[in-house]
N, C-alpha and C positions, 0 to 999 in steps of 0.2 A: 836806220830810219824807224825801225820798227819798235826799237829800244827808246826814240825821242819820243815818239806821238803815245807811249805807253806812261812815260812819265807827265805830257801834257806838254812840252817843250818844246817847239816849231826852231831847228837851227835855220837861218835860211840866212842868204848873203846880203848882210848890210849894205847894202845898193843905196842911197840916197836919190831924192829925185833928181838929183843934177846927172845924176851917174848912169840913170840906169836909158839905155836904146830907145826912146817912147818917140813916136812919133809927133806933129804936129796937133794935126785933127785929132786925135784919140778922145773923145769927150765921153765915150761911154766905159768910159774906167773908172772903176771905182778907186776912190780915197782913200787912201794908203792910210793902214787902223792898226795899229798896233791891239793882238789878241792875246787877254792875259792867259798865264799856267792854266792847263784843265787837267789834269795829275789827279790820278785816282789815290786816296791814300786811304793806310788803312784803318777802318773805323772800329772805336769800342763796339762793345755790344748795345746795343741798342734799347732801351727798353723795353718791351711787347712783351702783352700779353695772349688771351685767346686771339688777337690778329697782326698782321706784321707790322709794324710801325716804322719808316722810313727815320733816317740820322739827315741830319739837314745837308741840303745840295750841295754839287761842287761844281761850278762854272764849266762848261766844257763846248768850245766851238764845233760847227760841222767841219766836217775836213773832205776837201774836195781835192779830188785828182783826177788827170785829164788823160785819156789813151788816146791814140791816133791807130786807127787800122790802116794796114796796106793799100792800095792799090790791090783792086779784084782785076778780072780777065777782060769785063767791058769798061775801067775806067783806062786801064791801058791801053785800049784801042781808038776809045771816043777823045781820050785827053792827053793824046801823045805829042801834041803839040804846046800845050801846056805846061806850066809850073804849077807844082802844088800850093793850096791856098793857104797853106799853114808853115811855118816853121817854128819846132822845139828845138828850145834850147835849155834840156833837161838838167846841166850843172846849176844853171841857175832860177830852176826850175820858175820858165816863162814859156811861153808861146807868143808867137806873131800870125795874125791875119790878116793875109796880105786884100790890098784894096785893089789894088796896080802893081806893077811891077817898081814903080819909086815909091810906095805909100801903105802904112801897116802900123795897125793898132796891137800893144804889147798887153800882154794877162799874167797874172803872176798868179797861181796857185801851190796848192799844199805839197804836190806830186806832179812831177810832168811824166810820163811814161811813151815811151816811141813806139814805132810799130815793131820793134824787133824785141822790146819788152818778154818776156816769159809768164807763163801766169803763174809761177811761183814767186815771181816780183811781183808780180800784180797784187797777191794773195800778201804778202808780207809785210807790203806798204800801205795797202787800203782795207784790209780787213781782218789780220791775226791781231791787232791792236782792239778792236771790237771784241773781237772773239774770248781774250783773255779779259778783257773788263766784265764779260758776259760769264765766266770762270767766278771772278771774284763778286759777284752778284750783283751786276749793273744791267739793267737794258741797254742793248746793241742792233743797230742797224745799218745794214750796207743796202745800197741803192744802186742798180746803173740806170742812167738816161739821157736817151740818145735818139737821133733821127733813125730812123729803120734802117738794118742794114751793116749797122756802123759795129756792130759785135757784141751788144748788152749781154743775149742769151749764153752767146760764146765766151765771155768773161765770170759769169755766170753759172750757170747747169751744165755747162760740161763736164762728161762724164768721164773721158777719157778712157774706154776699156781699152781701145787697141793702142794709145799713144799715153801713158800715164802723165809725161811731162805735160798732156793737154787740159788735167783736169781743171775742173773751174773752182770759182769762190765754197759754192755750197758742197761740194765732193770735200775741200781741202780744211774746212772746217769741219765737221763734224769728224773727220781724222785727227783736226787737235782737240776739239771735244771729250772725245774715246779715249784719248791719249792720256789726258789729263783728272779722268776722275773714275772713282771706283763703283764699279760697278756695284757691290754688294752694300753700301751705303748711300751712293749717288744716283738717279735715273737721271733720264735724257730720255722725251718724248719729242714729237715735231707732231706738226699739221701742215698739208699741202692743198692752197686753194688758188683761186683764178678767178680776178675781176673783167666777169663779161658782160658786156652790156649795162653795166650798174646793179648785176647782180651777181653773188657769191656763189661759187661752185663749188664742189667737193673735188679736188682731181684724183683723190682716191677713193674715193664713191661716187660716181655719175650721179646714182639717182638721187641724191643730195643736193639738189639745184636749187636752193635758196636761202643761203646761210646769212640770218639775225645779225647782227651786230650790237653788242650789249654792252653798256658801260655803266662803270660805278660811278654813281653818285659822290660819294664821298673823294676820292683821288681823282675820277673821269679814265682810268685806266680800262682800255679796251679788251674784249675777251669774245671770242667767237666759239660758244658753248655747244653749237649745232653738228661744228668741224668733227672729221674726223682725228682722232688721238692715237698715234703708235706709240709703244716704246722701244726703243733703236736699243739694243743690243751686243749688237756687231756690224763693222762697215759695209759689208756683202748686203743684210738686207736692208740699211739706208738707201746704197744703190737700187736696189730691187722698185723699195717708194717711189725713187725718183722716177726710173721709169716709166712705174706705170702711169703717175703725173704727168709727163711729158707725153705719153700718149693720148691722154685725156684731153692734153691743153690744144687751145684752137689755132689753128695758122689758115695762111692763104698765100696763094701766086701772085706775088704785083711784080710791076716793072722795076721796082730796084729792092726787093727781094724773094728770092723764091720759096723761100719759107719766113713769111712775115708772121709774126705772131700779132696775133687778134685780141691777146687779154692781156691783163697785166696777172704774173707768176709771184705769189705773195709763199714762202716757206718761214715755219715759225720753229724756234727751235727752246723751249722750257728745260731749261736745265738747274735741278734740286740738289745742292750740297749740303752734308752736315760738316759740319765745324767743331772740331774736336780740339780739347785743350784751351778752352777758355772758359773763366768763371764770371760770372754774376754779383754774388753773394759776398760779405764779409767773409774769411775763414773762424771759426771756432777757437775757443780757446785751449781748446787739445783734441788729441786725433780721432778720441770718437767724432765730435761735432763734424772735423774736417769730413769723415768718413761718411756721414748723414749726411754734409750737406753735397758733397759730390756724387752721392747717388742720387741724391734728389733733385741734381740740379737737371733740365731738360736741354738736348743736343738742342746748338742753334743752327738753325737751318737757311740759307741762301738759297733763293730763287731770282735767276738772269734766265733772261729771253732776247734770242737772237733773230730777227726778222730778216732774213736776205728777202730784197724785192727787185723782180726783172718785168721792169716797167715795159710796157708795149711802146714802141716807135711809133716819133711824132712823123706825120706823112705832110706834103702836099697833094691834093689830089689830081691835079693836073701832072704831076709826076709821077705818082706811084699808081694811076691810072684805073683806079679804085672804081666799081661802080657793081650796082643790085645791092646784094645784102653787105658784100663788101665795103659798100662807100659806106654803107648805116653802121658798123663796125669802126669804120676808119674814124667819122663823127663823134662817135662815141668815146675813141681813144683820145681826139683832140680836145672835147669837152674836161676828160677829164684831166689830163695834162695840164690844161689852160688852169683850171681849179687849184692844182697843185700848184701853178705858177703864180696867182695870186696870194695865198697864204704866205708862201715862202715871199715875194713879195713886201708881203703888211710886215712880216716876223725881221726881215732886215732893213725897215724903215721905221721900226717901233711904233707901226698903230694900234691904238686902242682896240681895233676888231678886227679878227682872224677869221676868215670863212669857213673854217672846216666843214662846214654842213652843208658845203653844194656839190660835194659830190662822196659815194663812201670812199673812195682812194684814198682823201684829204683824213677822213676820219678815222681808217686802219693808220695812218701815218702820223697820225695825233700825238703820240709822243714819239715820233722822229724826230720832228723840226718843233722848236720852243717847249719841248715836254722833259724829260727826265732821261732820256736813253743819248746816249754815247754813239753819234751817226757818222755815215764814211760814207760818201759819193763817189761814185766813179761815171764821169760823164765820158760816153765813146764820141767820136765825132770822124768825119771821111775826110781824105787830100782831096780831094777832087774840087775844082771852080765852079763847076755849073752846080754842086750843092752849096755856096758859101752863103747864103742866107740860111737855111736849115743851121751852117754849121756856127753860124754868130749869135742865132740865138740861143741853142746848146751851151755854148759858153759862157753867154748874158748869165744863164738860166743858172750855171754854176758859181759864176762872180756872187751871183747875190744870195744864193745858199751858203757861202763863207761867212755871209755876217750872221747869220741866225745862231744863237747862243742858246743850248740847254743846260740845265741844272741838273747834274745828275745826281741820281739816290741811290744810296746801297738800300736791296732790295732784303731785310734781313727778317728772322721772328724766331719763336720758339718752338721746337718740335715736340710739343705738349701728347699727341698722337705715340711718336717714337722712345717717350720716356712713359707711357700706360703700359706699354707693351712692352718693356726694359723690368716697371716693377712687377706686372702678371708675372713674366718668368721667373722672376725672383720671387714670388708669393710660390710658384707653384712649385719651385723649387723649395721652400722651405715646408709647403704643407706636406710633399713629398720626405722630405729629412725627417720631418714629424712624424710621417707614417710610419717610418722604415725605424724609427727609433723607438714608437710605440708598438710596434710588431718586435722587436728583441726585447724588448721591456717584458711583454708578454709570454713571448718564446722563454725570457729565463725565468719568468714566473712558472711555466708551466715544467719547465726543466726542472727547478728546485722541488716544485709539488712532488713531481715523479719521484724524482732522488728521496724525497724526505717518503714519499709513499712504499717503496723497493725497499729504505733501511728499514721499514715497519715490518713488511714480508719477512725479513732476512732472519729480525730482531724472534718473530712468533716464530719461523719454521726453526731455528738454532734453538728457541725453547722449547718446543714442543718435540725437538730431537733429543734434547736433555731428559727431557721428562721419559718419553719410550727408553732413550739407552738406561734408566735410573731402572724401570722398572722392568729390563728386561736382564740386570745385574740382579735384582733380586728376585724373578722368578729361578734364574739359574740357580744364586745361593740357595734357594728352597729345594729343588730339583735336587742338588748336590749334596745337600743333607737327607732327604727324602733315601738318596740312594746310600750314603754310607750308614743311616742307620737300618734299613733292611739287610747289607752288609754284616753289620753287626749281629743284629738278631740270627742273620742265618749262623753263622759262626758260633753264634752262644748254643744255637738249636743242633748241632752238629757237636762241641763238645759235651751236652747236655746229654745226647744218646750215648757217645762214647763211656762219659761216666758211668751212664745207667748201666750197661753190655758187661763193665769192669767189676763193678761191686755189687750186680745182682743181687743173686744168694745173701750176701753178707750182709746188707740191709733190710732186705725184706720190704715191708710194709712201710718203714718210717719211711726209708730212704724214695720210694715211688713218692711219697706225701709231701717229701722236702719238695723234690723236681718240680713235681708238679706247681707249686709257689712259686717258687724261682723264677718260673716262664711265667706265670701271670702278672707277678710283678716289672716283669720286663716289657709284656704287654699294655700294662698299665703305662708305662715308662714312654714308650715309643709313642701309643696316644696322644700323652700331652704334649709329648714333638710333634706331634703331627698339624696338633688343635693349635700349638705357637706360632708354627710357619704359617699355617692360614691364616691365623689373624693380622700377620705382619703382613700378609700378601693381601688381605683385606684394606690395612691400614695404608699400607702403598695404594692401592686403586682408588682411594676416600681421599687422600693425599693429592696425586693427580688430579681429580675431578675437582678437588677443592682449588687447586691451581687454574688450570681449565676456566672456572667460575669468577676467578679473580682478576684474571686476564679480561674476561667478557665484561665484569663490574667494571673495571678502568675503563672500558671501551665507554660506557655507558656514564660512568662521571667525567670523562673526558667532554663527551657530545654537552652532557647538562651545564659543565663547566663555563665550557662558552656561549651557552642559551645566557648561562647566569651573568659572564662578562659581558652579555649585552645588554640584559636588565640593567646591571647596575652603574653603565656606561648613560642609560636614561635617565636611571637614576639620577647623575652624577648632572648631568645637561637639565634634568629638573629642581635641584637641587642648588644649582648654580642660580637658574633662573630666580627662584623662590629667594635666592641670599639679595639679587640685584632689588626683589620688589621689597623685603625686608630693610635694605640698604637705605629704600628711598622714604620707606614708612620712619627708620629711625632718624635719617633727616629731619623729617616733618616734624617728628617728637621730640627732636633737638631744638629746631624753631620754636615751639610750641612753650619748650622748657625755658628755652631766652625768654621770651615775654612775661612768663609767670617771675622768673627770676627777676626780672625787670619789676615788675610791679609787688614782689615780696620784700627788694632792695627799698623800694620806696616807702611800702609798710612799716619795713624796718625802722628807715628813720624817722617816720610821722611817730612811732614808739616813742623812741628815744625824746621827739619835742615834747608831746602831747601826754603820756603818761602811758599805764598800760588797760585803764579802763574804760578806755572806748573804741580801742585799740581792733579787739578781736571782729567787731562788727562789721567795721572798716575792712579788714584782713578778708573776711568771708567776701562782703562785698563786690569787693576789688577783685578776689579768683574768681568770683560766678560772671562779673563785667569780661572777665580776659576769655573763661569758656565761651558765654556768648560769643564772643566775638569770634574766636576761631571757629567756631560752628559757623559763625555768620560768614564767614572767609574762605571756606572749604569750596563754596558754589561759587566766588566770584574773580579767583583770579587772581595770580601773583600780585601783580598792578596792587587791586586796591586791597591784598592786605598788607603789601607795605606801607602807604599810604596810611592808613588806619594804626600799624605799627606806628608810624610818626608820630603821627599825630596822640596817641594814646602815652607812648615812653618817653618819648621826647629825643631831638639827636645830640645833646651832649651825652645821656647814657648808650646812644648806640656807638657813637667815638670812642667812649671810654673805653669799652669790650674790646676795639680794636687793640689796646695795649693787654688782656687778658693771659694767663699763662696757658691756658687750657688752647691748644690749635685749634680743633675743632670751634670754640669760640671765637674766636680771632675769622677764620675760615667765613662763618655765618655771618659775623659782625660787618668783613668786608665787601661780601658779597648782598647786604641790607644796603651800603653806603654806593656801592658802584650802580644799584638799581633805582635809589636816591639821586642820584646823579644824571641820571639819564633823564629828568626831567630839570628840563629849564630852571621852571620857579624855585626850584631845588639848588639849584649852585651856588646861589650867592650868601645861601644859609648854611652850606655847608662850608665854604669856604670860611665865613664870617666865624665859625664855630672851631675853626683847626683842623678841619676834614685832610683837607688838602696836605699841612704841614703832615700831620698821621700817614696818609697815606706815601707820602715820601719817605716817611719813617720808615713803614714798615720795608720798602722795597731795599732799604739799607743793611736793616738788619735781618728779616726773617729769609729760612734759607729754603723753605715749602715754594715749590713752583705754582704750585694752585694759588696761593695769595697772590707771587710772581704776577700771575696772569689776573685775577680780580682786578687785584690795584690799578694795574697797568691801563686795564679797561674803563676803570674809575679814574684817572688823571686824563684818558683819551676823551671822555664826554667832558670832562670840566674844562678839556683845552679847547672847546670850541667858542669859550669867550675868550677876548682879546683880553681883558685884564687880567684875569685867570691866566693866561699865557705869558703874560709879566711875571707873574708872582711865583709859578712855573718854572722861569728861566732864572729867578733871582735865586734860589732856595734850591740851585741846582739841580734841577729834577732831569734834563736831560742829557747831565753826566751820569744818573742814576740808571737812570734808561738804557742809556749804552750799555753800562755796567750788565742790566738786566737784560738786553739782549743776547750780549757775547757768553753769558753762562746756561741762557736757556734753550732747550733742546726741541717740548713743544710746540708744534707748528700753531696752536692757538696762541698760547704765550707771544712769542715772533710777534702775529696777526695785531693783538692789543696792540705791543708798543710799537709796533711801525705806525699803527693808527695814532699812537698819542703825540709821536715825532712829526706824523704827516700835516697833523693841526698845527703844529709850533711852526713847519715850513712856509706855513700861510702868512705868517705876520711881516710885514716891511720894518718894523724896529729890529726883528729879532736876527733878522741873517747872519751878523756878523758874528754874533756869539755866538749861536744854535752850529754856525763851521766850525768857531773857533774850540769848542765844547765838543768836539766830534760827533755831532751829531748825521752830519751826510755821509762820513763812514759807517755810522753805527748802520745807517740806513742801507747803505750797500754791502754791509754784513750779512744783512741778515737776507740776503739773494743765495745763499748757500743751502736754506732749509727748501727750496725748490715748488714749495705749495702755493699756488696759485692766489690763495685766498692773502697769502704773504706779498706774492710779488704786486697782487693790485697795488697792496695800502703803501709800499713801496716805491713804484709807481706815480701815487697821488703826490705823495710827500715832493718826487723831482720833480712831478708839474707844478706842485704849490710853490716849491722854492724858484724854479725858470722863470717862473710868473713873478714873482716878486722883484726878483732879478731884473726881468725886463723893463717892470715900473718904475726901477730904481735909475738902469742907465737912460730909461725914457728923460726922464727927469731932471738927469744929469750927478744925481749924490754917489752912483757907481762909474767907476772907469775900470778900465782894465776887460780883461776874458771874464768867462762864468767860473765861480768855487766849482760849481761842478765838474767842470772840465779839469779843474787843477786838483782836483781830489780823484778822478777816475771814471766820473761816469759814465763818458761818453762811449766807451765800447758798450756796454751794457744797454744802455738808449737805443744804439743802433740794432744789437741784437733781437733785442725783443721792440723792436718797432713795427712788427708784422706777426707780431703773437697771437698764437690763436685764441684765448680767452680776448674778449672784447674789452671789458674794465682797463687790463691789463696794453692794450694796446689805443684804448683810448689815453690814458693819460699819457704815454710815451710819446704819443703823435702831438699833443699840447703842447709837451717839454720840446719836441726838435724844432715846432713851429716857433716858441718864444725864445729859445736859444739861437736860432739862423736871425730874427728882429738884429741883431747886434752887427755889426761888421767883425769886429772885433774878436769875433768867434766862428767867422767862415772860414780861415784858414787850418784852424784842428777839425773843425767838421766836415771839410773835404776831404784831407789826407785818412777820417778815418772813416769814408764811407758813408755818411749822413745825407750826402747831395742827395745819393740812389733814393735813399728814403722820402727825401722833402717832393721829390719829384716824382715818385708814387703816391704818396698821400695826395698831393695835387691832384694827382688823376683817379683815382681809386677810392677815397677813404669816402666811410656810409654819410658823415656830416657833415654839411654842406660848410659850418661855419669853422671848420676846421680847413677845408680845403683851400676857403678862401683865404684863410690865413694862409696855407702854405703857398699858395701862386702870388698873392702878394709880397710875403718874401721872396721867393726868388725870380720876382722881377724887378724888385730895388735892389736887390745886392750889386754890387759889381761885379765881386769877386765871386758869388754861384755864376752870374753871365756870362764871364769868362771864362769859367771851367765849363760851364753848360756848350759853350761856342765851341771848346778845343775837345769835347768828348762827342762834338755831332749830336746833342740832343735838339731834335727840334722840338722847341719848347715858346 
C-alpha cells in the first residue's frame, strides 16, 4: 500500500455501482469520482536564484483512512446488549453505518483500518508515504480527527517507551527521517506548539504564549517566526521534546475521556537536503571549463516540512458533561473544528471563497487542504451506538476531505550560502599554498645567500692560509740560509786559525796580512746575504699586504659594481623611455615630411607645366603655407589636421602613397585614409577615388600587420554604408578578411576586422554570400584570441546576422534552420550568454532572442541548452526590451512549451 500511494496509484476493487452492498436510503454518499495519478516524480533542477523557486505542481488528492478503536471497559458494560455501529470491511476497503439492524449506509475510503490494526500499519499506510515526499522535498501533512476519545493522540504521540510496538505516527517518523539523511550535510529541526483558545503556544517554552502567524505575500506560505526551533540530532532527544510538549499541553476529565485534550497539538518538522550530482550549466569544451564550472556550480538544496496535527476532539456537551472553563474550552474546540469543516467544505464543492480567516487552525492548515503539501487523514471514530451521530459526522467530515485536490511543489533553490563557504575554503586554502610556497621560495633564497656567503669565508680563509704558509716557507728558507751561512763562516774561521798556528813563523808579517783580508772579505760576503734574505723577506711582506689590498679592492668594486648595475639599469628604463618619446617625435616628422613631399611633388610638376621662372617663388611659398600650417595643427588636434591635410594635398595623392615602396609611407598613408573614413562626408569620396579598391589591395598583398590592422579599421567605418557593403562584398573583401583574420595574432588586428565582418552581418542582401564566403566562420575564429574587446564585435556581428535572419524568415525569403546553427554557433551563444563583460552578453542575448522567433530552430536550441538561457534572460536580463523579447518567444513556441511543461518550469 505504501508502495501504491507513493507512486500516486489508488489500487482499489473495481466494484461497479450495481455490485457494490449500498443500501437503500444512503443519500449522503458521495459520487463515485474517479481521482487522477498524484505520483511524485522527479523534477530537473529548477531555476532559482537568491530564492527558491517552485517547478510547476503535481495534482495530488487528500488521502483519507479510517481507524475504528475497540470497545474500552464502559462501552462494554453500557453496550453489552448491543451491536456495534459500524462494520469494516477492510479487503474492500469500505465501512458500514448501521441505522438499524436491517439498514446501513456504505463509505468507501483510501484505508479501512480495524481495531486490531498495529500502529506500524497504521504508520505505513497513512503516513511514511508523506513522510518520504517530505524526504524528496514536498510539504506533508498527516491529520487525525475524531470525536474525543476515539484515539487521535494515541495514533499520534505515542511514545511507546515501555511497549515500542506502541509508538505513534510522530515517534515513527522522525526515525525514518534520521534514517534517511546525513547528518553532516542535511539538518532536521521541528517546532512544537498548541492551539489554545485561538492562541498559539510554545509547548517547549511556556512563557512563549502568543505565537504571530506570518505569511508570505508572494506564495501565502505560512511560517511561525516566534516558535521555538530545535535541531534533532538523535532520536533520544526528539523523544525528550516530545515530552516536555506533552507536559505543556492542556487536558481535562470529562465523561467520555479522562484525559481529553483541550488544544489542538500542531508538531512541525523542516527538513534541508543537498543534492548532490546534478548540474545546471552547459559543460565546457574541455576539462578545464568542466572543472571551473563544477566547482562553481552551487549544491541544490530541498526544503520539505512535515506538519503532524493531533487535532483536539469534537465533544457534545451534554455528553462529555463539560462546564466552567471546561465548557469555554470545549466552545472553543468546536468553533474551530466547525471552521475547518467549512473550508474543507467550499475546497470539495469548488467555491470561489475559502474561509481560512475564521479561525488560525484554518490558517496554519492553509496549505494542507487546496495548498501545495501532500496531506493524509486518518479520522478515529468508536463502535459504540449511543455515539453514532458523533461517529457519522467524523465520516461525513472525511468523505468530503477525499475530494479536496492539492498541487504539489518541489520545494527546491540554490545553496548560494554552502557554495561562499566551499570557495572561502578553497581561497584560504590556496592563500595558505601561497604562503607556504612563498616561505621555501624565501627559505631557499636565504639558503643560496648562506651557501654563496660560507664559499666566500672558505674562498678568503684558504687564501689567506696560502698567503701565511707562502710566507712562512720563506721565512724558514731565510732562517736556513741565515744558519748555514754562519755555519760556514764559523768553519772558515776555524780553518783560518788552524792555518795561522801551522805556518806561523814562516810567514811572518804577510801571511797575518793575507788572513786578515780573507775574513773581511768573507764578512763582506755574508753581509750581502744577509741584506738579500731581508729584502726578499721585505718583498714577501709588500707582496702579502699588496694581496691583502687587492682582496679588499675587489670587495670594494664588487659593492660599486652593482651601485653601477643599477645606475645603468636607470639608465637603461630612461633611455627606453626617451627612444618611445623620440619614437613619437619622428612620427610627427615623418608626417610632417609627407605633407612637404606632398606639396614639393606638386611644385615639381607646376615646373615642369609652367617653366622654371616663376617656379622658386611658388616653391618657397608653398613650404612657408605647409610650416604655417603645421604650426597651426600642433594646438588643434589630429581631427583637424587631417582635415586640413585633405583639404590642402588632396586625396588622390594621399591614395597614391598607399601603393609607395617605402612601409613607413604606406603605414602613414593608411592610417591618413582610415581617419578619413571615419567621417561620413568622407566615404563617398573616398570610395568614388579607389580608396576602398586600395585598401582591399593592400590587405592582399602587404605582409605588415599594422597596415593588417589600419586597413581593416578602414573597410570597418566605410562598411557602415549599405552601398559600400555591396561593393565590399563584390571585390571580395570578406574573403580577404577571413584571410586576414586566420594569419593575424594581434588582438587589435582580430578587433578591426571582426568589426568590418560585424557591419557586413547587418545587410539582408548580403547573408548568403557573407556564409557562403566564410565569413561566420571567420567570425567564430577569431573566439580563439579570447580578448574581450574581440569577443563583443564578434558578438554583434551573430546578433547582426540572427537579426537579419529573423527579417528574412519573417518575411518568408528564408526557410529552413539558422546558417548559424549549421555553421557552429550555437554552443558558443550559449556559453557566453551570461558573460560577464556586458557588450558581450548583450548581443548574445539579442542573437538567442531572434534565433528562438523561428520554430524551426527550437529543436537544436534545446538539445543544446539555449531554453536555460532564454528563460533567464526572461527573468533577469538589465533590458527591459530584451526580456520582453524573450517571454514573448517562449510563450508562442510550442515546442519551448513543451519542453518548458516536461522540465516543471513554471513559467
Amino acid at each position: 500500500m505504501a508502495n501504491n500511494y507513493r507512486n500516486g496509484t489508488t489500487h482499489r476493487s473495481s466494484l461497479n455501482k450495481a455490485e457494490r452492498p449500498l443500501s437503500v436510503n444512503s443519500n449522503t454518499k458521495p459520487k463515485a469520482k474517479s481521482f487522477p495519478p498524484s505520483g511524485l516524480r522527479k523534477s530537473s533542477p529548477s531555476l532559482a536564484t537568491a530564492a527558491s523557486k517552485d517547478v510547476a505542481g503535481v495534482s495530488g488528492r487528500v488521502r483519507v483512512a479510517v481507524r475504528l478503536r475497540c470497545r474500552n471497559a464502559d462501552e462494554m458494560v453500557a453496550d453489552a446488549d448491543f451491536a456495534d455501529c459500524v462494520e469494516l470491511q477492510p479487503e474492500l476497503k469500505r465501512l458500514k453505518l448501521r441505522k438499524n439492524n436491517w439498514d446501513a449506509e456504505t463509505y468507501e475510503f483510501d484505508e479501512v483500518l480495524t481495531e486490531f490494526a498495529s500502529q506500524k500499519r497504521v504508520y505505513e499506510v497513512a503516513a511514511k508515504p508523506v513522510v518520504e515526499s517530505v524526504l524528496d522535498g514536498y510539504n506533508g501533512t498527516v491529520m487525525a480527527y475524531g470525536q474525543t476519545g476515539t484515539g487521535k493522540t494515541y495514533t499520534l504521540g505515542r511514545l511507546g517507551e515501555e511497549d515500542p510496538s506502541t509508538r505513534g505516527i510522530m515517534v515513527r517518523a522522525m526515525e525514518h527521517i534520521l534514517a534517511d539523511v546525513s547528518l553532516e550535510t542535511d539538518s532536521v529541526t521541528v517546532c512544537y506548539f498548541q492551539l489554545y483558545m485561538e492562541t498559539i503556544q510554545d509547548l517547549l517554552d511556556p512563557t512563549n504564549d502568543n505565537i504571530a502567524i506570518v505569511e508570505d505575500p508572494k506564495n501565502g506560505d505560512v511560517s511561525l517566526p516566534g516558535a521555538t526551533l530545535v535541531e534533532i540530532r538523535d532520536q533520544q532527544s526528539f523523544v525528550e521534546l516530545l515530552k516536555l510538549g506533552e507536559a505543556h499541553r492542556f487536558a481535562a476529565n470529562t465523561r467520555l475521556n479522562t484525559e481529553s485534550s483541550r488544544s489542538h497539538a500542531i508538531l512541525m518538522v523542516h527538513v534541508k537536503r543537498s543534492i548532490e550530482g546534478r548540474g545546471m550549466m552547459p559543460s565546457g569544451e574541455n576539462g578545464n571549463n568542466n572543472h571551473i564550472i563544477k566547482t562553481l556550480k552551487p549544491p541544490i538544496v530541498r526544503k520539505g516540512k512535515l506538519v503532524v496535527v493531533d487535532l483536539a476532539g469534537s465533544e457534545r456537551i451534554d455528553k462529555s458533561g463539560s462546564e466552567g472553563h471546561t465548557l469555554e474550552e470545549a466552545k472553543s474546540i468546536n468553533l474551530s473544528l466547525s471552521a475547518l469543516g467549512k473550508c474543507i467544505n467550499a475546497l470539495a464543492e469548488g467555491s470561489a471563497h475559502v474561509p481560512v480567516r475564521d479561525s488560525k487552525l484554518t490558517r496554519l492548515l492553509r496549505d494542507s487542504f487546496g495548498g501545495t503539501a501532500r496531506t493524509s487523514l486518518v479520522i478515529t471514530i468508536g463502535p459504540s451506538p449511543r455515539h453514532r451521530g458523533e461517529t457519522a459526522s467524523t465520516i461525513m467530515f472525511g468523505q468530503r476531505a477525499m475530494k479536496v485536490e492539492n498541487m504539489l511543489k518541489l520545494k527546491e533553490e540554490f545553496d548560494y550560502k554552502s557554495l561562499s563557504r566551499r570557495l572561502d575554503i578553497q581561497l584560504d586554502k590556496l592563500i595558505a599554498e601561497q604562503e607556504r610556497q612563498q616561505k621555501a621560495f624565501e627559505d631557499e633564497i636565504e639558503r643560496i645567500t648562506l651557501e654563496a656567503e660560507s664559499r666566500i669565508s672558505e674562498a678568503e680563509r684558504n687564501y689567506e692560509h696560502a698567503l701565511e704558509k707562502e710566507r712562512l716557507k720563506y721565512q724558514e728558507d731565510y732562517m736556513e740560509s741565515i744558519k748555514k751561512l754562519e755555519e760556514k763562516w764559523l768553519m772558515n774561521q776555524q780553518k783560518q786559525g788552524s792555518e795561522t798556528i801551522i805556518i806561523g813563523s814562516k810567514d811572518g808579517t804577510s801571511t797575518d796580512r793575507g788572513s786578515t783580508v780573507s775574513v773581511a772579505e768573507e764578512l763582506v760576503e755574508v753581509k750581502k746575504l744577509l741584506m738579500k734574505e731581508t729584502q726578499s723577506r721585505k718583498a714577501a711582506e709588500e707582496e702579502l699586504n699588496n694581496l691583502k689590498s687587492q682582496v679588499a679592492q675587489w670587495k670594494r668594486s664588487e659593492a660599486l659594481g652593482n651601485t653601477e648595475i643599477l645606475k645603468l639599469r636607470k639608465m637603461l628604463e630612461d633611455e627606453a623611455h626617451q627612444k618611445k618619446k623620440l619614437e613619437e617625435e619622428i612620427a610627427q616628422l615623418q608626417s610632417q615630411l609627407l605633407h612637404i613631399s606632398f606639396e614639393a611633388d606638386e611644385t615639381r610638376k607646376r615646373l615642369d607645366r609652367s617653366g622654371s621662372d616663376k617656379i622658386p617663388g611658388s616653391f618657397d611659398s608653398l613650404m612657408n603655407q605647409v610650416r604655417q600650417t603645421q604650426l597651426q595643427d600642433s594646438g588643434n588636434g589630429e581631427k583637424a589636421s587631417i582635415a586640413k591635410l585633405f583639404e590642402q594635398v588632396g586625396l588622390h595623392k594621399i591614395l597614391s602613397l598607399l601603393e609607395a615602396e617605402d612601409a613607413d609611407v604606406r603605414i602613414h598613408a593608411v592610417k591618413v585614409v582610415a581617419n578619413l573614413a571615419a567621417e561620413e562626408s568622407n566615404q563617398e569620396k573616398i570610395v568614388e577615388a579607389g580608396g576602398l579598391s586600395s585598401l582591399l589591395i593592400l590587405l592582399r598583398s602587404s605582409e605588415d600587420e599594422t597596415i593588417h590592422r589600419v586597413a581593416a579599421g578602414a573597410i570597418a567605418n566605410l562598411a557602415m554604408n549599405e552601398t559600400n557593403q555591396e561593393l565590399i562584398m563584390s571585390q571580395g573583401g570578406i574573403t580577404l578578411l577571413s584571410m586576414t583574420a586566420a594569419n593575424a595574432e594581434e588582438p587589435q588586428t582580430l578587433r578591426m576586422v571582426a568589426g568590418a565582418i560585424a557591419n557586413l552581418c547587418g545587410n539582408d542582401k548580403l547573408q548568403l554570400k557573407l556564409r557562403a564566403e566564410g565569413g561566420i566562420k571567420a567570425l567564430l575564429g577569431m573566439v580563439r584570441c579570447g580578448h574581450p574587446d574581440v569577443l563583443a564585435q564578434v558578438a554583434r556581428g551573430i546578433a547582426n546576422f540572427a537579426k537579419c535572419e529573423s527579417r528574412a524568415s519573417t518575411q518568408g525569403t528564408k526557410s529552413g534552420r539558422s546558417f548559424l546553427i549549421d555553421d557552429g554557433a550555437l554552443p558558443w551563444i550559449v556559453q557566453n550568454a551570461n558573460n560577464e563583460a556586458s557588450p558581450i552578453r548583450r548581443h548574445i542575448e539579442l542573437a538567442l532572442c531572434h534565433l528562438a522567433q523561428h520554430e524551426v530552430n527550437a529543436k537544436d536550441m534545446i538539445s543544446g541548452g539555449a531554453l536555460w538561457e532564454l528563460v533567464r534572460i526572461s527573468r533577469d536580463c538589465s533590458r527591459e526590451d530584451i526580456r520582453t523579447l524573450a517571454h514573448r518567444t517562449l510563450v508562442s513556441s510550442p515546442a519551448f512549451k513543451a519542453e518548458m511543461k516536461r522540465l516543471h518550469i513554471n513559467y
